[in-house]
N, C-alpha and C positions, 0 to 999 in steps of 0.2 A: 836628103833626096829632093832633087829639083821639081816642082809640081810640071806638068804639063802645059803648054799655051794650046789654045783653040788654034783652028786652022787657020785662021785669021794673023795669027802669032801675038793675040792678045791674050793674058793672063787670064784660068778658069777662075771664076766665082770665087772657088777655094783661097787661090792666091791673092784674090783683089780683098778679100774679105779680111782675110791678116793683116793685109798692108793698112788697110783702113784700122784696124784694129789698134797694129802699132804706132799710127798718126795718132790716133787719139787717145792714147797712153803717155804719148811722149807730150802732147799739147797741156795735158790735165797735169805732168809730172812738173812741166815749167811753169804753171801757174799755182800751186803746190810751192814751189821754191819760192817764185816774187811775193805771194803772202805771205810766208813764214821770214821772208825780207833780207831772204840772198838779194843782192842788189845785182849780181852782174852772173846768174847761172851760166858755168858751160856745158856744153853738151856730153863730156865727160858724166858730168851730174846728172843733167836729164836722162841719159842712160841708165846711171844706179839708180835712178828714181824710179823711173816706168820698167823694168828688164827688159828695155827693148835694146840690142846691143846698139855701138856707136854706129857700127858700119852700116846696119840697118836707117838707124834715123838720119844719116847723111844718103840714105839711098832715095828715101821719102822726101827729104827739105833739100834744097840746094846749098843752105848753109843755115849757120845760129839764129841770122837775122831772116830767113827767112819762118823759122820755127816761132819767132816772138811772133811775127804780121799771122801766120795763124792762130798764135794763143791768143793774140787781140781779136779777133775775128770769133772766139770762140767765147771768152769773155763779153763781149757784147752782145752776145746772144742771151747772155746769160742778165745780163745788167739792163738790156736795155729798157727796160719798165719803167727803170725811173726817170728817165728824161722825157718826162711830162713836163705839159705847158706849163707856165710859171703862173700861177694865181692872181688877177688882175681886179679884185672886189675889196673894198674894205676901205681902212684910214691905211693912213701913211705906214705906221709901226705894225698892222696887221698884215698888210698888203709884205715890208720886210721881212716880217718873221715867217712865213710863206714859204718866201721867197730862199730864206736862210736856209730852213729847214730842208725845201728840197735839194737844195745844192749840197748839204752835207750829209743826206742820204747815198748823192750820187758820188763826192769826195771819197765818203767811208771805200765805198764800192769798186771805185776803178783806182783808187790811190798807188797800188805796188805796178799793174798796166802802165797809169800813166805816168809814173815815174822811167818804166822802162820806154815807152814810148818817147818821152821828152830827151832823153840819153840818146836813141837809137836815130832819132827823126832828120839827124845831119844827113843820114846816106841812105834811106827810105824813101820813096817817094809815098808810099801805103800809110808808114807813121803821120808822116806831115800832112797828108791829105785828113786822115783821122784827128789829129789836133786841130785843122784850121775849120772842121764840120763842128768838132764837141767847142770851141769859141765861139763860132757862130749861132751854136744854138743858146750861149748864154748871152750873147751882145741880143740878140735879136730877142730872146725872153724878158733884158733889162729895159731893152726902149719900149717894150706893149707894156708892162707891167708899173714903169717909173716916169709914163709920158708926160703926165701931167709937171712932175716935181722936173724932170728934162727939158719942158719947153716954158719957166717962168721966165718974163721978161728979165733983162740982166742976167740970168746964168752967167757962169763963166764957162764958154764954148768945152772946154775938156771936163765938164762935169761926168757926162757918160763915160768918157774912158778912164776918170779916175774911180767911177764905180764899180767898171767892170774889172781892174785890177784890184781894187779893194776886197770882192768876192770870187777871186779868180781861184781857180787847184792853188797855183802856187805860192799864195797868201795862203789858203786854208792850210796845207804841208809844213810852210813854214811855221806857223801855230801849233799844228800837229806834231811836228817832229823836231825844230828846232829848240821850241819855246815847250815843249813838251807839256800841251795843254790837254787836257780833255777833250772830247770830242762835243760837249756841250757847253765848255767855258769856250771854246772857239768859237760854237756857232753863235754866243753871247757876246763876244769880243765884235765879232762881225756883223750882227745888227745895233749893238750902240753907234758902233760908227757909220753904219749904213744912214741909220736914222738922222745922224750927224751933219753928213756929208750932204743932205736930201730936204730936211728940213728947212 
């Protein structure tokens, strides 16, 4: 039975309240999938996962990619706590391990997002806008936090950019998942050589 539209021919309450309902069944279903590290859900899946049917959640997203740009959207709501200032007090290997720690707080957390994100971000403009902010906010954490060890006479000019790939997601992933370390012999791996690099 088709609910009724107001006189307006916008959807009562009742219907807008489902539809919201099944947005956010299908959003929690494909984030659900990227942790448990389906790499590439289709909407097939998100379907058997929320019971929201197919026809439905192509009636709410205009397509797959637009169902990820809200799971990210929804996921950062969820994460975004921990993109806190980077720690700027201490010695050199203090001020590091800070530094380490919080980034593999936030690595832990958005890891299966931002895997989809870096996949998805060719034909997004949402994704790649989101990757080039979550960059910025570690390039801009590493020069308040490492200014001092950044501006010694002699540096060699690529010092920052080789730090910020040193500490970057896709050095931490590839520790994580390729080299299949721990997520504290990583964050170990990544401050000896911070320390390394800096010193």
């Amino acid at each position: 039975m088709t609910e009724a539209l107001g006189v307006d021919g916008v959807p009562t309450d009742g219907r807008r309240a489902r539809r919201h309902r099944s947005r956010d069944l299908a959003v929690d279903a494909l984030l659900d999938l990227l942790d448990e590290g389906v790499l590439r859900p289709t909407a097939q899946q998100v379907a058997e996962r929320s019971g929201v049917s197919l026809r439905s959640i192509f009636r709410i997203f205009e397509d797959v990619q637009s169902l990820h740009e809200a799971a990210t959207v929804r996921h950062l709501s969820r994460v975004g706590h921990l993109f806190v200032p980077l720690a700027a007090e201490g010695s050199l290997p203090v001020r590091v391990r800070a530094t380490v720690d919080t980034l593999a707080a936030v690595y832990e957390a958005v890891g299966p997002i931002r895997r989809a994100a870096l996949r998805l971000a060719p034909e997004s403009t949402v994704f790649q806008e989101r990757l080039l902010q979550a960059r910025a906010w570690l390039r801009d954490g590493l020069a308040g936090v490492f200014a001092a060890e950044l501006a010694v006479p002699h540096a060699p000019p690529t010092r920052a950019a080789a730090l910020e790939a040193l500490v970057s997601f896709e050095a931490w992933d590839q520790l994580r998942t390729s080299q299949r370390l721990s997520a504290a012999d990583a964050a170990e791996v990544l401050r000896d050589a911070a320390v390394a690099l800096l010193a």
